[in-house]
C-alpha positions in Angstrom: 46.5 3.2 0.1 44.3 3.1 3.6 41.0 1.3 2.3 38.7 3.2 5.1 40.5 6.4 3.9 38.9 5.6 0.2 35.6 5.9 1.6 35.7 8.1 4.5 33.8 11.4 2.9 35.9 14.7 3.1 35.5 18.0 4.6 33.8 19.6 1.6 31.3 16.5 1.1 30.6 16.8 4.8 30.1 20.9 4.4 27.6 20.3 1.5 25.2 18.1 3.7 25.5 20.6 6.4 24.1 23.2 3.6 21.5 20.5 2.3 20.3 20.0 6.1 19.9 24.2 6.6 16.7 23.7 3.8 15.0 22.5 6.9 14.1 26.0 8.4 10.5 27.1 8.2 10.4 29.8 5.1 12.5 26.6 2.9 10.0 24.0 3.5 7.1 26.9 3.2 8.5 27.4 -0.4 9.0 24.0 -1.4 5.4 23.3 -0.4 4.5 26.1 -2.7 6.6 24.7 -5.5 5.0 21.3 -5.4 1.5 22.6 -4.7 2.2 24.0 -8.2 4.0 21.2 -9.4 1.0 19.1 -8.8 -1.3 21.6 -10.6 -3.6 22.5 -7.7 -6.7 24.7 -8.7 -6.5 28.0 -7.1 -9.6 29.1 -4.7 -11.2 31.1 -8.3 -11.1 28.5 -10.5 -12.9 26.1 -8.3 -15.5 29.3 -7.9 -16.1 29.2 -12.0 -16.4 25.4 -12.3 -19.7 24.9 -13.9 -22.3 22.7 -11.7 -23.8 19.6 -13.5 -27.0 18.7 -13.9 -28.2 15.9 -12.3 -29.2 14.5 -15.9 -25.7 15.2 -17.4 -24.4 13.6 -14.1 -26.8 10.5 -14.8 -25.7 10.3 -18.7 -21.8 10.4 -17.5 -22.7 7.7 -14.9 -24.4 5.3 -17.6 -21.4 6.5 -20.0 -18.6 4.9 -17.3 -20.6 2.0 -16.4 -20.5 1.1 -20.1 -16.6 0.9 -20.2 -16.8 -1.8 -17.2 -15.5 -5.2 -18.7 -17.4 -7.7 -16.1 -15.8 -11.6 -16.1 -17.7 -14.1 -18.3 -19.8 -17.1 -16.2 -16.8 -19.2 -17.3 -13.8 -17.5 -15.6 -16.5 -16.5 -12.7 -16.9 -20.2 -12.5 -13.6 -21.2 -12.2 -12.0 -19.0 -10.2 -14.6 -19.5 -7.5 -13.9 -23.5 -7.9 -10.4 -22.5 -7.3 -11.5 -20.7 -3.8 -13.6 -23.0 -2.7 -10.3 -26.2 -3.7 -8.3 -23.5 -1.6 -10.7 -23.0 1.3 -10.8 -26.8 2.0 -7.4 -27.4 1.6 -6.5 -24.7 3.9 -9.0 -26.3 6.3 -7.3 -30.0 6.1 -4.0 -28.5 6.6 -4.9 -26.5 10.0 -7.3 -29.4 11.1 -3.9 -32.0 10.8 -2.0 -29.2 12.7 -4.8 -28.4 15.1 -4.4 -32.8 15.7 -0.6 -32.4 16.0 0.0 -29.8 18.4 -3.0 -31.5 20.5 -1.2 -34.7 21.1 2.1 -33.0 21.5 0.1 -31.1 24.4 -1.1 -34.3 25.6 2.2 -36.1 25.7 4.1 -33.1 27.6 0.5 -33.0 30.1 1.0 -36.9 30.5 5.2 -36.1 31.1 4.8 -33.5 33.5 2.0 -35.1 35.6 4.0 -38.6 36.0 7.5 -37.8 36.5 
């Protein structure tokens, strides 16, 4: 059997996609915006009207409340880690310093080329 026939895609295939694409008119993508809007929950313009305000002391308490939950890094792993910049930093500065040298005298040598021949 014709290999390319295996996998060209047939007239029904091809009449499907045609269908697919027609979801592109104005009132389809207007409805699928309204289906995700409610997929995704959003609040509707009176519930956000009877959301209760908060106090700026039960704001305060929730604050303190979430800052609690932070884990912060112990002086150890702060330590290392910024040993382990600073080990980075300078290498990073060797390398492009020997490169810097490099592409310098290979500038020089094609200058010195150029201006004797």
């Amino acid at each position: 059997m014709n290999r390319a026939r295996l996998f060209a895609p047939n007239e029904a295939s091809l009449k499907r996609q045609m269908a697919k694409k027609s979801r592109s008119r104005p009132q389809a993508i207007r409805e699928r915006a309204a289906q995700t809007a409610t997929a995704l929950g959003s609040a509707s313009p009176v519930a956000e009207a009877t959301k209760r305000r908060t106090s700026a002391r039960q704001f305060a308490k929730e604050v303190r409340a979430e800052a609690r939950k932070i884990t912060w890094t112990s002086w150890k792993e702060t330590w290392i880690t910024s040993l382990m910049v600073a080990i980075m930093v300078a290498l990073s500065a060797v390398f492009f310093w020997v490169v810097d040298l490099g592409l310098g005298a290979a500038i020089t040598q094609l200058l010195k080329l150029a201006t004797s021949g």
